[in-house]
N, C-alpha and C positions, 0 to 999 in steps of 0.2 A: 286426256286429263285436264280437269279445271285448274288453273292455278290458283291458290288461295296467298293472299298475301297477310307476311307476318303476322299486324297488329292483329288480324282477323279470328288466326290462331291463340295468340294472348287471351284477349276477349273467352274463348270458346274455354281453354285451361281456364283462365279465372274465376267461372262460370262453375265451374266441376268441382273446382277442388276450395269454394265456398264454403263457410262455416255452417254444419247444417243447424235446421231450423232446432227452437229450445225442444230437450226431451221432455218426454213426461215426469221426471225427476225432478227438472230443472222446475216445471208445472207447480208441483206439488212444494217444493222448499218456496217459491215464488210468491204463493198463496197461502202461506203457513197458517195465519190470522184467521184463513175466511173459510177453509175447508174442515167440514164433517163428513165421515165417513158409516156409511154402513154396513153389517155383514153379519150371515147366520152360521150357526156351526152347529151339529147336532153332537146329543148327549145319551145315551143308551142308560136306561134304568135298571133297577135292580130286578125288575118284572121284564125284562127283554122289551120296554117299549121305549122310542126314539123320541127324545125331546128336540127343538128345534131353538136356539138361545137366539137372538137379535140384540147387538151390541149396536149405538149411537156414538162414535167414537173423534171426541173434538184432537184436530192435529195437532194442532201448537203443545198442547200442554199434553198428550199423550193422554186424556182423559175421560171415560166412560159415562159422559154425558146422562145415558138412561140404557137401562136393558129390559125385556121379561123374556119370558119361557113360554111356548106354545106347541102342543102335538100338528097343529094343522095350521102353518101359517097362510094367510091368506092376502092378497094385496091392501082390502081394506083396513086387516089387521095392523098389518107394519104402515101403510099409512095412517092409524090414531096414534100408534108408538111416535112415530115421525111428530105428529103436534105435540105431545106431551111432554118432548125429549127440548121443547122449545116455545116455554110459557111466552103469549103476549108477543113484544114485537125483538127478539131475539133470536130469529132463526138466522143461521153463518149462509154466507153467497153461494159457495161450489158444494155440489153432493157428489162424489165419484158413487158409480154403483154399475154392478153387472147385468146383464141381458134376461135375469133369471124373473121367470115368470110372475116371482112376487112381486115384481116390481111393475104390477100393470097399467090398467088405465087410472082405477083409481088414487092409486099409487101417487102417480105422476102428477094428477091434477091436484093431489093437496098439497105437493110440493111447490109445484109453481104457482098456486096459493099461499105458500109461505114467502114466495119470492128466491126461492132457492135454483139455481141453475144445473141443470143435471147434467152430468159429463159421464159418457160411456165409455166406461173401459175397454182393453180387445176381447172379443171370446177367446175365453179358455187362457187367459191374463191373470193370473190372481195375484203376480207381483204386481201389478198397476194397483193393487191397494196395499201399497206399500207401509203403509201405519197399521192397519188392522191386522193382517197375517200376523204380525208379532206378536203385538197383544193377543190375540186369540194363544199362541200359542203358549205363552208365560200362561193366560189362563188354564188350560190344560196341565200343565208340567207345574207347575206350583198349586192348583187347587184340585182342578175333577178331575187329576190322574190318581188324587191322594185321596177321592173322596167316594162313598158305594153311595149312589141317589137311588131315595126311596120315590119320588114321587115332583111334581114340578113346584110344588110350594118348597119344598125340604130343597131343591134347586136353586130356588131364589134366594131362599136363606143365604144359603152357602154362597150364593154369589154376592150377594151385598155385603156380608163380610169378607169376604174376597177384597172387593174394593175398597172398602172403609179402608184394609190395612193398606193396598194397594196404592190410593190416594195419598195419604198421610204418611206414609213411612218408605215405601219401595224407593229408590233410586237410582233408575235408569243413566245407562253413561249419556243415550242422545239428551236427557235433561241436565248435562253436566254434572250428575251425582245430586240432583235436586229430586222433589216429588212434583207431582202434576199440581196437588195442593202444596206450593210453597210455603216450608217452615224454617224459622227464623234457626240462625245458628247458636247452638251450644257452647259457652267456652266452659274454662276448668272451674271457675270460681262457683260454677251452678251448682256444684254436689261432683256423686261419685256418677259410673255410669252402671243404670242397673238394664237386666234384661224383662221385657215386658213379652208376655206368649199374648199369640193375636189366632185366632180363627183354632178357639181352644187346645194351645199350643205347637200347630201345624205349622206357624212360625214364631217369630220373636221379634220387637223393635228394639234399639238400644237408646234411650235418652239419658240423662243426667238428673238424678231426683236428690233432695236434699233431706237429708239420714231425717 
């Protein structure tokens, strides 16, 4: 047997039971400011055909940047979304995104045309997009679980009023009971508080309007 002397052993413990490296969590709260997100969900019609949505989702503000609907997405596809989602010279640093085929050559190369650094999640990781999953799923559960889609226009629709209300009124506890479009506070002296229905009464806002 080698003898190993004390310090030798410290060093080796010290070594192991190191703080490990920042998570992907840590990544993401880190870079609040500078990450956009992307991700597709599919939607089934009232004709049994499958729509394909692609959401542009900025982090900090929890907010839906740009979306469309498509039966056949294609990499060049969601890379013109990608420019459009980011007029002139406004494109955010980090794009988290999955392994999935949309995301090809072309893809890639107009992103690092926009300057955008592309960070690959794990396969088969969908918590690594840690902001989108939610939204996607509020989407679901407060809109096209309530909604029978005729067709990908009549989609659209419904989703841009989706967000309008979304934007402007929803309040999420991680934005501290705020909207991703910051609106000023209400106090008493504004009126009474009425109820406003939004997305032809699927739901309601409440502000203060004066009689």
């Amino acid at each position: 047997m080698v003898p190993v002397a004390k310090s030798t052993v410290g060093r080796y413990r010290a070594c192991v039971h190191r703080s490990p490296s920042p998570s992907w969590q840590v990544f993401l709260k880190n870079h609040l400011t500078e990450i956009v997100a992307l991700d597709f969900f599919t939607v089934p019609t009232v004709g049994f055909r499958v729509l394909f949505v692609l959401i542009v989702l900025a982090h900090e503000r929890r907010k839906v940047l740009h979306f469309n609907v498509t039966e056949h997405p294609t990499a060049q596809w969601t890379a013109q979304h990608l420019v459009e989602a980011f007029p002139g010279d406004t494109a955010l640093t980090y794009l988290p995104r999955d392994h999935d085929a949309v995301y090809g050559e072309g893809f890639q190369q107009r992103a690092t045309s926009l300057g955008m650094a592309q960070v690959l999640t794990a396969p088969r990781s969908p918590w690594q997009n840690a902001y989108a999953e939610p939204v996607i799923g509020s989407i679901r559960r407060e809109c096209l679980d309530q909604v029978i889609v005729f067709s990908g226009d009549h989609r659209r629709r419904v989703l841009a009023s989706y967000f309008q209300y979304n934007h402007r009124w929803r309040t999420p506890l991680s934005l501290a009971m705020d909207c991703p479009d910051t609106r000023p506070v209400q106090f008493l002296g504004q009126g009474a508080v009425v109820a406003v229905p939004e997305m032809g009464g699927l739901h309601r806002h409440y502000e203060r309007r004066v009689a």
